[in-house]
N, C-alpha and C positions, 0 to 999 in steps of 0.2 A: 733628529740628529743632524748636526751641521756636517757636509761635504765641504771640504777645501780642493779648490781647484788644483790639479796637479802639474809639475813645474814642463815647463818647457820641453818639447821636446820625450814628451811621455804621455801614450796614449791614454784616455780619461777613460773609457771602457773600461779597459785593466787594472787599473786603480779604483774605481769606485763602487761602493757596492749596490750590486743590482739592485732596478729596483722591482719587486712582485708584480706578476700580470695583473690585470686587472679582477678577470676570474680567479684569481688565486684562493685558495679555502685558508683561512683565518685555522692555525693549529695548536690550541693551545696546550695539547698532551707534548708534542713535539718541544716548542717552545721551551716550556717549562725543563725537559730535559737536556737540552743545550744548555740552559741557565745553569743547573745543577753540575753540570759537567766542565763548564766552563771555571767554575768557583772551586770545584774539589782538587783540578789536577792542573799543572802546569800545560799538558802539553793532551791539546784533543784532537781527536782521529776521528772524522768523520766517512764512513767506506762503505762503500754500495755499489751494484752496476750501473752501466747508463740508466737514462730517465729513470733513476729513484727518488727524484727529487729532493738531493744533497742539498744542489745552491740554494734552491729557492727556499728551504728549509731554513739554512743559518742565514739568509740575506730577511725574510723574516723576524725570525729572532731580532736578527741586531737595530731592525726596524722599529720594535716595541720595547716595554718597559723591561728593563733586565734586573730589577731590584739595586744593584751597585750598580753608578756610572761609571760606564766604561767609556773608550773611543776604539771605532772598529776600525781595522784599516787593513785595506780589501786589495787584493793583488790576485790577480786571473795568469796563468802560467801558461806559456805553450811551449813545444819542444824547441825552440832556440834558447830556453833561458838554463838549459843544461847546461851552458857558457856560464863557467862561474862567473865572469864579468856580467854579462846577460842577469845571470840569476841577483847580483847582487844590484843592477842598477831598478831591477822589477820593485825587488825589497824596500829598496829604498825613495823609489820614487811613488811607492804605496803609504809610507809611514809620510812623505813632505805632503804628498796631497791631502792628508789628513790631520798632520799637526803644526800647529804655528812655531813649533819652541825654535828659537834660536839656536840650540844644537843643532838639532832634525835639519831644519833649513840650511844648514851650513854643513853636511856633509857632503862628500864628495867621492865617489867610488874610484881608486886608483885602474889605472891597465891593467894591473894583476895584483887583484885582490890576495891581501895575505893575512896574516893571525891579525897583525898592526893594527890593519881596517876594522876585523871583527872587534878588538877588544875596544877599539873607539866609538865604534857604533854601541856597546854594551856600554859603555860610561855615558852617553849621551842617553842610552833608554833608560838607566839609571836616576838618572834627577826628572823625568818628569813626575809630576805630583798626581796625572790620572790615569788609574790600569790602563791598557791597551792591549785590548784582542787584535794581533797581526793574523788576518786568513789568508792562505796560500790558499786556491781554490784551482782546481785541476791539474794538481800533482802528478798524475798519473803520468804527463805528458813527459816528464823528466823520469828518462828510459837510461842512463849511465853511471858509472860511477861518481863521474863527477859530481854528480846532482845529488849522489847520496853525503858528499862529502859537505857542499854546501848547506845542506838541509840542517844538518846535527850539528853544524859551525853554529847556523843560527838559533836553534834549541840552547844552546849552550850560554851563548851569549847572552841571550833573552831573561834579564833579573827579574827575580822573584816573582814580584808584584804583577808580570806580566803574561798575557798568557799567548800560546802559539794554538792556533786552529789550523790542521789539516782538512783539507777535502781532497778527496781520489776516487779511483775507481778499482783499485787496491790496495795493499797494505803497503805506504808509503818506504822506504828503505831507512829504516832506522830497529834498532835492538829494543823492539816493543816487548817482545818478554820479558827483558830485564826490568823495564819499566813496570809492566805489570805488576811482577813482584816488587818493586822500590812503592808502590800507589801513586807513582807519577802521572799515570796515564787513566784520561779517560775514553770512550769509546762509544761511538752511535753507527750501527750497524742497519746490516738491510731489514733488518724485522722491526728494529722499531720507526725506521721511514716508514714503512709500507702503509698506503691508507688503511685505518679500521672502515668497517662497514658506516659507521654515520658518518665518518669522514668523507666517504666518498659519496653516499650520500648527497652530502652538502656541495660534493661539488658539482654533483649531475644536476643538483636544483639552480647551480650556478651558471648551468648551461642548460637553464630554460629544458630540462629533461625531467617528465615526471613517471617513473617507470615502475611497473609492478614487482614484490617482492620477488617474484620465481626469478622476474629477468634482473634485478640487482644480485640475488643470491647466484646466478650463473657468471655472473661476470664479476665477482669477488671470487668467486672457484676459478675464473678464467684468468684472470689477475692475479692474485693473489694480494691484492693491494699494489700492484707495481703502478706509481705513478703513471710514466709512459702510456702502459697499456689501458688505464682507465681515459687518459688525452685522448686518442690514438681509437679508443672507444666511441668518444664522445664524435669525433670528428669524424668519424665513419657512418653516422646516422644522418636520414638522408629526413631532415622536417619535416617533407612532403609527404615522408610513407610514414608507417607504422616505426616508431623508434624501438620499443622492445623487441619488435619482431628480429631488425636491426643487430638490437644489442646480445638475445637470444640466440643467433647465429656468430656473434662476433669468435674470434680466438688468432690463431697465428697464421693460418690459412688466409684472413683479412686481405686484399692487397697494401691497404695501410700499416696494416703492421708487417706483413713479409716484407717488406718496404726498409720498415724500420731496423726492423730485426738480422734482415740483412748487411744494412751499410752501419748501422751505431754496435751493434750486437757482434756479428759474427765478421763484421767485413776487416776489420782489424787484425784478424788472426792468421797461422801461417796454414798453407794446407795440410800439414799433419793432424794440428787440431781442428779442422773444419773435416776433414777425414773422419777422426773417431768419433766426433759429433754425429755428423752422418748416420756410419755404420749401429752406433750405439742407439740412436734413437728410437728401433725397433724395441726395448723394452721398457718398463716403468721407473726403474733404478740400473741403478750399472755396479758392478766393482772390480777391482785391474784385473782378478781370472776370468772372470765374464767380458772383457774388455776386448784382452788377449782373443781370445775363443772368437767374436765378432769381427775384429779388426785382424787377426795374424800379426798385431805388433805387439813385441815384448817391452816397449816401453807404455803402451797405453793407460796403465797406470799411474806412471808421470806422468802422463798427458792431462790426465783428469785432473790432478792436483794442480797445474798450470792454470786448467782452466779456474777452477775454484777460484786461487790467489789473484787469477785476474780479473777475476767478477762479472763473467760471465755467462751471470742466470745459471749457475750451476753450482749446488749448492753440496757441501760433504756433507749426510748424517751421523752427527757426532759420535764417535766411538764405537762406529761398526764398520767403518771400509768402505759403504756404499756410497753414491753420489745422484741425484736428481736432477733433472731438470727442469724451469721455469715452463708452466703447462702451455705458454706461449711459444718459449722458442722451443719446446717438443713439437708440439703441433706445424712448425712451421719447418720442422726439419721432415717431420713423416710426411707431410706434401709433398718436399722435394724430393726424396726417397720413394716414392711411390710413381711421383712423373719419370723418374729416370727407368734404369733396368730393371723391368720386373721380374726377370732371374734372379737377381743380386738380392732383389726386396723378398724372393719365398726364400733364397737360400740363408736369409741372416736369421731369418725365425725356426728355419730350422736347426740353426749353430745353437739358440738359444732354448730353445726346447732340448736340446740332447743336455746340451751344460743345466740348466735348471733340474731336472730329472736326473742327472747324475748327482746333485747338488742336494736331492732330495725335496726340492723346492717343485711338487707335482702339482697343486695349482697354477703356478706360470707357468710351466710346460705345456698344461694343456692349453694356456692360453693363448701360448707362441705357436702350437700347431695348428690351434682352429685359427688364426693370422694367417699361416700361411696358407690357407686354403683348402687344405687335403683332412677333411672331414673324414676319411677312412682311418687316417693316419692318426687323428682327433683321437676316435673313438678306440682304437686299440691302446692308447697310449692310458686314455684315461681308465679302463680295466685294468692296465698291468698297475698303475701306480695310484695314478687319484681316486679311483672309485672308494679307497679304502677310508677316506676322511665324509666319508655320508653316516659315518659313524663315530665322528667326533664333532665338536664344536664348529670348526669349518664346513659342516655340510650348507650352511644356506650358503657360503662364495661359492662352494662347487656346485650346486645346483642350478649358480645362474651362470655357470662356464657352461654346465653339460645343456643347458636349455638351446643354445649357440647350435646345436648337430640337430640336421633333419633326421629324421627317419620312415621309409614307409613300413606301413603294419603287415603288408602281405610278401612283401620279397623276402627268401628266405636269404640271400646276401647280406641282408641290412642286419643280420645278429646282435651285431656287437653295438650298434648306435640304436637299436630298439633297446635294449640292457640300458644305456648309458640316460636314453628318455625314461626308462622305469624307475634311476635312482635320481634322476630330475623331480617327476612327480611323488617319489617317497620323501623326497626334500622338502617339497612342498604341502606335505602333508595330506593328499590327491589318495588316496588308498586303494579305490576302484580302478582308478587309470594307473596306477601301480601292478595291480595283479593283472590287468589286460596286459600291458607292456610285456609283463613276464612270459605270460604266457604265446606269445608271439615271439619271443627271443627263445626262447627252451624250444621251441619250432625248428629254429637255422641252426643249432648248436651243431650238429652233426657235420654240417657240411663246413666245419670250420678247419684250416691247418692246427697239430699241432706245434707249438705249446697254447695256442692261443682259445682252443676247445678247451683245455683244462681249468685255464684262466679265467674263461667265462662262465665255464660251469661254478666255478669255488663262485667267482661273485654274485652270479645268478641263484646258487643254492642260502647265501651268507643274505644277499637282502631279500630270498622269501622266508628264513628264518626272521630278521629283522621287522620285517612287516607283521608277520606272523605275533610277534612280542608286542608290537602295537592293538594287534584286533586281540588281543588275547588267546591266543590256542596254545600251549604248553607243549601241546603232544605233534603237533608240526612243525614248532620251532625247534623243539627236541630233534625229530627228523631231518628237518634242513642243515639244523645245525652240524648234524655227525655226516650229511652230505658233505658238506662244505668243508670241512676239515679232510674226509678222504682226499674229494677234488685239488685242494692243496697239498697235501702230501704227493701227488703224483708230479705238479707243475715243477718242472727243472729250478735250480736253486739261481741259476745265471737269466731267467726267463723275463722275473719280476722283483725289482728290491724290493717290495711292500712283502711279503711269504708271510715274514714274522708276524706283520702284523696281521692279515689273513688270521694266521692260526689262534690269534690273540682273541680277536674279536669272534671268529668263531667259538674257541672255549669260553669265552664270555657271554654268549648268547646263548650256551649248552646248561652252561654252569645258573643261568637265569631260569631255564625252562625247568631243569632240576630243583630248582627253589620254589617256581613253580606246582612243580607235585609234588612238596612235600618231604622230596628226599632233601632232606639240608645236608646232610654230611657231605656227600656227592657234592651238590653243589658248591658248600662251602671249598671242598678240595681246588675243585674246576675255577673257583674264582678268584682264588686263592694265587692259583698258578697262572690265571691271567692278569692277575696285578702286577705279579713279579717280572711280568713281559713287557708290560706296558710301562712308560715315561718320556721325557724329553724328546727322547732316540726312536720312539716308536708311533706311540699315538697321542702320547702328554700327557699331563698329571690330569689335569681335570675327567681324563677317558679312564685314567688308574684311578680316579675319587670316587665315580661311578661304582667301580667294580668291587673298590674295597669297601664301598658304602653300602653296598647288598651282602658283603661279608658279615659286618659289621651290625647289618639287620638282622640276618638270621642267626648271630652269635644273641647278642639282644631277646630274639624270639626264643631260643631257645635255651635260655636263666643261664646266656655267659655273661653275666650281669656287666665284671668290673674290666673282662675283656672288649667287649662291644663297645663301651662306654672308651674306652681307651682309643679302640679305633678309632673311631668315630670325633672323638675332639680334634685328633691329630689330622684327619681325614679337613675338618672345620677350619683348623688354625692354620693349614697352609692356604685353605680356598680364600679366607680372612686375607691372607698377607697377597695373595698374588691376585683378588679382587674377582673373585668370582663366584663369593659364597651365594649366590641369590640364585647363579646357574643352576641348569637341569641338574649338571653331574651333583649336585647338590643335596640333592632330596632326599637320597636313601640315605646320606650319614647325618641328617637332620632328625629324619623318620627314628634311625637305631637310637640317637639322642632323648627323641621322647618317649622311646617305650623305657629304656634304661632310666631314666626318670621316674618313670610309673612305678618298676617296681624296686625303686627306690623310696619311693611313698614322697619325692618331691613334684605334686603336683601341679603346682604352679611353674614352675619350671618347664616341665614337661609338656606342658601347655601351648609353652611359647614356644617350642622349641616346633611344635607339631607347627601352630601358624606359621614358622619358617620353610618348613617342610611344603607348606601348600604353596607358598609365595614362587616356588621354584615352578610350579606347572611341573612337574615330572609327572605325572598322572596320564598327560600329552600323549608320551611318550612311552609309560611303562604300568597297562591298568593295573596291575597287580599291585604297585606303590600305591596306587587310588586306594584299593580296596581296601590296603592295611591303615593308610591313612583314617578312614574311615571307624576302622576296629581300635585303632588306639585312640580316636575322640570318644567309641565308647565303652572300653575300659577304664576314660579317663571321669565321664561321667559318672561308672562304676565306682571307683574310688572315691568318689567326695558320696556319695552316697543318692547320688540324681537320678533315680529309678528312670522316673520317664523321659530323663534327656537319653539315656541309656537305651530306652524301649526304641525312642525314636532314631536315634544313632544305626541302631543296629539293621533299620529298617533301608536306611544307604547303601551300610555292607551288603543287604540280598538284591538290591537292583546288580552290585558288579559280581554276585553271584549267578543271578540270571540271565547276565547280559554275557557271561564267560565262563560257562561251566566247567572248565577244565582248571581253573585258579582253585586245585584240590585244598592246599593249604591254607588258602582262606577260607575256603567252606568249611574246613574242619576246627580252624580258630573261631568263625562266625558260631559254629554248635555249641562249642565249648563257654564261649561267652554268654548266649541263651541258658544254659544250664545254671551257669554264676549267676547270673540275674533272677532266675526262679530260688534260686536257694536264699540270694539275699533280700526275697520280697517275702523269706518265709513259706514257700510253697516247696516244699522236696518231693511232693508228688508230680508235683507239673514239669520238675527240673528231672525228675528218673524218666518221664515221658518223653521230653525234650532229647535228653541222652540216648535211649533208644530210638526215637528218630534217626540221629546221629549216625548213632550204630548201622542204620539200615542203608544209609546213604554211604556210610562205609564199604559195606559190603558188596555191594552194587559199583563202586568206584574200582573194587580189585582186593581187598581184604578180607580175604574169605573169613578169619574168625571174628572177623568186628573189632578186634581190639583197639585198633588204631595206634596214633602219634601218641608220645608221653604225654603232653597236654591232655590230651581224651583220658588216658588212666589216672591221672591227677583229678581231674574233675570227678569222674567215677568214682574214684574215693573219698572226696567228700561227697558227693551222693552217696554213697555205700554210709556214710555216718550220721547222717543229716534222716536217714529212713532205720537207724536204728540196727545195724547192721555192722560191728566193730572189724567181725574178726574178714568181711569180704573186704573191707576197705585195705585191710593189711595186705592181704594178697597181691590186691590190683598195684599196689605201690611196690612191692617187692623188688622187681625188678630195677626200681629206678633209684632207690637208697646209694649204688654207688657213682649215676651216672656225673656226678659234678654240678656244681654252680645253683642255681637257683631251685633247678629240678628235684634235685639232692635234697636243699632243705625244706620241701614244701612235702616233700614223700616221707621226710621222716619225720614234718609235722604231722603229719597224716596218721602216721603208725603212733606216735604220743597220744594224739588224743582216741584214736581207738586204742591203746591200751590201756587209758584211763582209765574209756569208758566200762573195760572189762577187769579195773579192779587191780591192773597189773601196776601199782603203782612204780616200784624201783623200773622195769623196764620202761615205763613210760618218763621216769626224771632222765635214764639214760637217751633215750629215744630225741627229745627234747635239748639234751644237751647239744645232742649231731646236727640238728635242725639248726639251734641257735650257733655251732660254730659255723655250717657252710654258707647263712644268711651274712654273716658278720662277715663273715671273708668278701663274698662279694655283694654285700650290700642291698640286700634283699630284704626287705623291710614287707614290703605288701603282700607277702602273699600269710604274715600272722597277724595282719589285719582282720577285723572284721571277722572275727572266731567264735565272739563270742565271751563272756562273761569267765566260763571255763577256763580258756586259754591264759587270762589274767591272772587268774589263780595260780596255773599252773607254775607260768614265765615267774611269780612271786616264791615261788613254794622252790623254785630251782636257783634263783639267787639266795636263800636263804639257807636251802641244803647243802648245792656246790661249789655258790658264792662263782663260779665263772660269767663270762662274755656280761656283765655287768651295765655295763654303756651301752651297751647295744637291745640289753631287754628296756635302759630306762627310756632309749628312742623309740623303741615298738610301743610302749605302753603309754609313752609320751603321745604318741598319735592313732592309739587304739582307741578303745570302749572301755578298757575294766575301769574297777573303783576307785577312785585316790589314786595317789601318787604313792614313787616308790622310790625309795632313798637309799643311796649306800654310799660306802666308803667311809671315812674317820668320824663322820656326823651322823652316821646311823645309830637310831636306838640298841644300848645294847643286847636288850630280849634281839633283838633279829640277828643278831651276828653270831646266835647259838645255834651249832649244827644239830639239826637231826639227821638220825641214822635211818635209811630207804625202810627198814622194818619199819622203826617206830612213827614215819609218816602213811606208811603203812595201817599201823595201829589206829594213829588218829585219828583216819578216813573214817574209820565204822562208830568213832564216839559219838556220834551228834544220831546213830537209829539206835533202836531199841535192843539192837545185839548182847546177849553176855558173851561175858571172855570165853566160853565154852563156843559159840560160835562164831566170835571172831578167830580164835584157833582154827577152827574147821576150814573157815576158809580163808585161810591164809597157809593148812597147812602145817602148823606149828601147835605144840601144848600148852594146854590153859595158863602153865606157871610160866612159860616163856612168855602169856600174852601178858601176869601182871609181874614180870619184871619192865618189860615195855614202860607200862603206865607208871610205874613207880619213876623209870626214866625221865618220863614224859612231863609228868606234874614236878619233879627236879626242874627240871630245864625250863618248863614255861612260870616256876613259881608258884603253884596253886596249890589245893588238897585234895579235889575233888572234880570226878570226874564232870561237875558239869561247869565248874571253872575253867579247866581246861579247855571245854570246847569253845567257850566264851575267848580265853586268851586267845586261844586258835585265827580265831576269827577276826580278830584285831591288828593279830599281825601279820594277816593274809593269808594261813596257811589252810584255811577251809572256806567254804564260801558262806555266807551271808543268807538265809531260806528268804529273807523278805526281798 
């Protein structure tokens, strides 16, 4: 690009534009974005703090290929050109040292510039024939109104074809929103200056620096890309010595950069804002009530936003209030904060611990207390409030807060910071040095004031419950659990905001142990009611996904087929949207998902659902999940019909049988599945043995008459049928005929085909009808699985008599055993859509033995001439003449079975 020397009388620096160091890094992501920005909008705004490398950025650019020839013409501002005369003679001796036209060259800036000048100057930018980028480059320096007035004089002016380039160090004084919206405006901010990692990179190889990944990755965290501080980096390594070591230590502590950051950064400003800077620097973010609270001024939220607009390394997080600092000039501000009064430095962390903690914000609290030094103060602070999140998702940040507190093991003083190392190492997943801890705090508990005994006690009793749910014990989690909830109840309401949650997590952990042994009702109530505690305001959704995801499982466990299954998606679909389905809190409404699947008879599905279940690790965390995990890969086995994936499946479930005896409810599903498994290998003698096992270990657990969980009487009834035994199998299901959902219709499958088997034919079409509507309702398909050749008959002989729940026998049969298919609806043959009456299928159960009507009467009860009105029905209806036609029809249209 050609420079024309600039006219008399005007200095050549400020008109021309710079030219790149030497080391300068070649940008071509940058570049190309000036191009684009320059071509889209009339008018570009280029904004950043000192050293972000604005100039050197667009004086590059206009150095290389810009796709359309332009001519740049380069004007450097300093605060006298606030003079509109000033400002206009910069202008314009920026555009003469740059263009030859006879216009340009022939203007003349009057004493007091007026519209006259401006519209001249625009008729003369008007006839040149090649665009022209005019840069105004350190705008900033024009501090008045005046300067805003000349600015937008010459935006205005500037036709079409031309374009105006801003550089500042804030947002120049012109109605950029308006522009926003009109697409006037384009815009290159601090984030896309900022060097990327190869960028800087290349520039440390530019300066002879060849540094190991950890020390580039430290000094991109120490930077952030900030131009300056990558310079400023560079030139602070000493050749001689070790340069990463150098660069691994660098930050705002530097002398070169306190250096800097003092006189280009902060030295500009008034003492108000070097004030709140100050005071504010003690935390990680700031926002105007945290501000106020640190500083005692009630404008320090204008303050912040000052600083922002004037770009100084202080950035707003978009649409929350808060504001940050550059990790350089934080660090360079906590040096000097720390050399000064260190009164002032404990008393601001502890303004900001009390504000955080009222804020509900108990991770930074505790983190502003163990700042200020008072480790006592630490650790009280964090029992009343933070202890409570070792039980959500933030337990590993609170685990490497609480790691910060010493503690010794024998002074009974250290209570509270021995407890706070116990939910350090339970964080860390440390289990042994967790129960030592404890037991070394439950030591000083006594000598403590209260309210803070009651406090330590709930959390001391809440994470030996919690631990306890790790190693698997039922019946000590149980224990701790209803500890911990007393101990809360007594702690004053004004003591601790966390209370709610306290009792949240406790009933969650009570409500676990009870699911644990088997009481699911109980449980489910208990978890029920701590879902409803838990959210946003308490412990968060993914700690409520947890809770209602073991609802969810034990609705599932116990045939709430279309309920569980409902949780359970809902439980998925917000994990999905808020991105944390793969989380722990995950697993249980994964787990509810593939058993509801199973016995949905959607196998494959359920499948996957189970691998999703395992992907979470919640087994980690909660062996019990393990174990069922286990037990639905092998019922899932079971269902396809994988005997020996099944054998071996089952052989997982008794390692977390043996390794945790107290997981009653698994042992008692583990029995229950050994039982199914013998029956469906054809062995009902090895599966009544199995049962009786069961039974003993039952008894022995606390149930004196053996009976057990419905699952156990469900099984026993079909072993009761499976050994030839109709009318015990009825009994044992008795009870469970009303209890709802899947249980329902597997009990009153149960009683159908024992009263088949006993001949009860109408009682068993009714029996069967019950079964098939509570299966249908909620979608219980597997458990008329795998029945048997019988059952086929049956499910056919019941669309054909009652003609109900249709769809739903042709999806059982669809993925049963029986013979053929089964057809209904307007394309059915019309022989089947003839009703028989319960009698006369009755009748035509005994035509295919050797019975006369004299004994088919008999046992049925009824007289010979009622049995051959029957028949004469019968061979009507089916078409035939003769009884052994009929049995033949029979048999074709499924209404008896097939002897071969």
């Amino acid at each position: 690009m050609t420079l024309h020397a600039s006219p008399v009388g005007f200095h050549d620096a400020r008109s021309s534009t710079p030219i790149p160091a030497e080391d300068a890094v070649d940008r071509p992501r940058l570049a190309r974005r000036i191009d684009v920005a320059v071509r889209s909008a009339p008018l570009v705004v280029v904004v950043g703090p000192s050293g972000t490398g604005k100039t050197s950025a667009v004086a590059m650019w206009s150095a290389g290929p810009t796709g359309e020839r332009v001519q740049v013409c380069w004007a450097s501002m300093d605060a006298a050109d606030a003079d509109p005369r000033r400002f206009w003679l910069t202008v314009v001796g920026a555009l003469q040292g740059a263009l030859d036209a006879p216009g340009v060259q022939g203007l003349a800036v009057p004493a007091r510039p007026g519209q006259d000048f401006v519209d001249r100057l625009g008729s003369v930018l008007v006839a040149l024939s090649t665009p022209v980028v005019l840069v105004l480059d350190d705008l900033h320096e024009l501090d008045d109104d005046r300067a805003r007035v000349s600015v937008e004089q010459l935006r205005k002016a500037l036709p079409r074809q031309h374009r105006l380039l801003l550089i500042s160090r804030h947002d120049p004084p012109l109605r950029l929103q308006r522009m926003r919206l009109a697409g006037t405006l384009a815009e290159i901010r601090t984030a896309e200056l900022a060097f990327t990692r190869a960028e800087a990179v290349e520039l440390l190889d530019a300066a002879g620096l060849d540094l190991p990944a950890e020390a580039v990755n430290h000094l991109m965290a120490t930077t952030e890309g900030w131009a300056a501080g990558l310079r400023l980096a560079i030139a602070a390594v000493d050749l001689d010595r070790d340069p990463a070591t150098v660069v691994r230590r660098f930050g705002g502590r530097t002398p070169l950069a306190t250096a800097y950051l003092l006189e280009e950064v902060v030295g500009g400003l008034g003492a108000d804002q070097v004030e709140v800077l100050l005071r504010t620097s003690v935390v990680d973010r700031v926002c105007a009530p945290l501000a106020y609270a640190l500083t005692d001024r009630p404008d320090a939220g204008e303050v912040l936003q000052r600083l922002v607009s004037d770009q100084v390394l202080v950035s707003a997080l978009e649409d929350t209030g808060w504001y940050r600092y550059h990790p350089m000039l934080l660090d360079m501000l906590r040096a000097r904060l720390t050399s000064g009064d260190p009164t002032l430095f404990t008393d601001l962390h502890r303004r900001a611990q009390r504000w955080f903690e009222d804020a509900g914000e108990w991770l930074e609290a505790l983190a502003q207390s163990v700042r200020a030094g008072d480790e006592q103060l630490a650790a009280q602070l964090a029992l009343r409030s933070a202890a409570v999140l070792a039980f959500t998702p933030e337990r590993a940040r609170l685990t490497q807060a609480l790691l910060a507190l010493s503690a010794s093991p024998a002074h009974p003083d250290d209570a509270e910071r021995q407890l706070c190392r116990a939910l350090a190492h339970y964080g860390n997943g440390d289990d042994e040095a967790t129960l030592t801890w404890l037991r070394w705090a439950e030591h000083g508990l006594d000598v403590l004031p209260e309210p803070r005994r009651q406090i330590a006690t709930a959390e001391l009793q809440m994470l030996l419950a919690a631990q306890s749910r790790r190693l698997g014990d039922p019946g000590r989690m149980r224990t701790a659990a209803l500890a911990a909830l007393t101990a809360a109840e007594a702690v004053p309401a004004d003591a601790s905001p966390v209370l709610p949650q306290l009792r949240v997590v406790a009933m969650s952990l009570l409500g676990a142990a009870e699911l644990w042994l088997g009481h699911q009702g109980q449980a489910e109530e208990l978890l029920r009611s701590s879902t409803l505690e838990t959210g946003d305001g308490v412990l968060g959704p993914s700690a409520a996904a947890y809770h209602e995801g073991l609802v969810a499982l034990s609705e599932s466990l116990r045939g709430q087929v279309r309920c569980g299954r409902r949780r359970a998606d809902g439980i998925l679909e917000a994990a999905r949207v808020s991105g944390w389905s793969q989380a722990q809190e995950s697993g249980a409404a994964w787990l509810a998902r593939a058993v509801t699947g199973l016995q949905s008879a959607e196998v494959h599905d359920a499948e996957r659902c189970l691998a999703l279940a395992r992907r979470t690790r919640i087994e980690l965390r909660d062996p019990f999940l393990g174990a069922v995990m286990d037990l639905v890969e092998t019922r899932s086995a079971l269902a396809g019909g994988d005997l020996r994936r099944a054998r071996r499946t089952l052989v997982a479930v008794d390692r977390w049988v043996l390794e945790h005896p107290g997981l009653t409810l698994v042992s008692v599903m583990r029995g229950c599945l050994g039982v199914e498994i013998e029956l469906a290998a054809g062995l009902p003698e090895v599966a009544a043995a199995v049962l009786t096992d069961l039974d003993t270990r039952l008894t022995v657990a606390g149930d004196a008459d053996g009976s057990g969980p419905d699952r156990v009487q469900l099984v026993r009834g079909h072993v009761h049928l499976a050994t030839g035994r109709p009318r015990w199998a009825q009994e044992v299901v008795e009870p469970f005929l009303r209890a709802g959902g899947a249980v329902s219709a597997e009990a009153w499958l149960i009683t159908a085909l024992a009263q088949d088997r006993l001949r009860q034919d109408a009682s068993a079409m009714e029996s069967l009808s019950r079964a098939l509507g509570y299966g249908e309702v909620e979608g219980a398909v597997q458990c008329f699985l795998h029945r048997g050749e019988r059952l086929a008959l049956l499910l056919r002989r019941h669309v054909a008599v009652l003609g109900g729940h249709e769809a739903f026998v042709v999806r059982v049969l669809a993925q049963g055993e029986g013979p053929g298919e089964l057809t209904v609806g307007p394309s059915a043959d019309p022989a089947r859509s003839v009703v028989f009456t319960e009698r006369e299928l009755s009748v035509l159960a005994y035509l295919p033995t050797l019975s006369t009507n004299v004994e088919i009467g008999a046992q049925l009860n009824i007289s010979v001439n009622t049995v051959k009105q029957h028949l004469k029905s019968i061979n009507r209806k089916l078409e035939v003449g003769t009884r052994r036609e009929a049995v033949r029809a029979a048999r074709r249209r499924g209404l008896l079975s097939d002897p071969s």
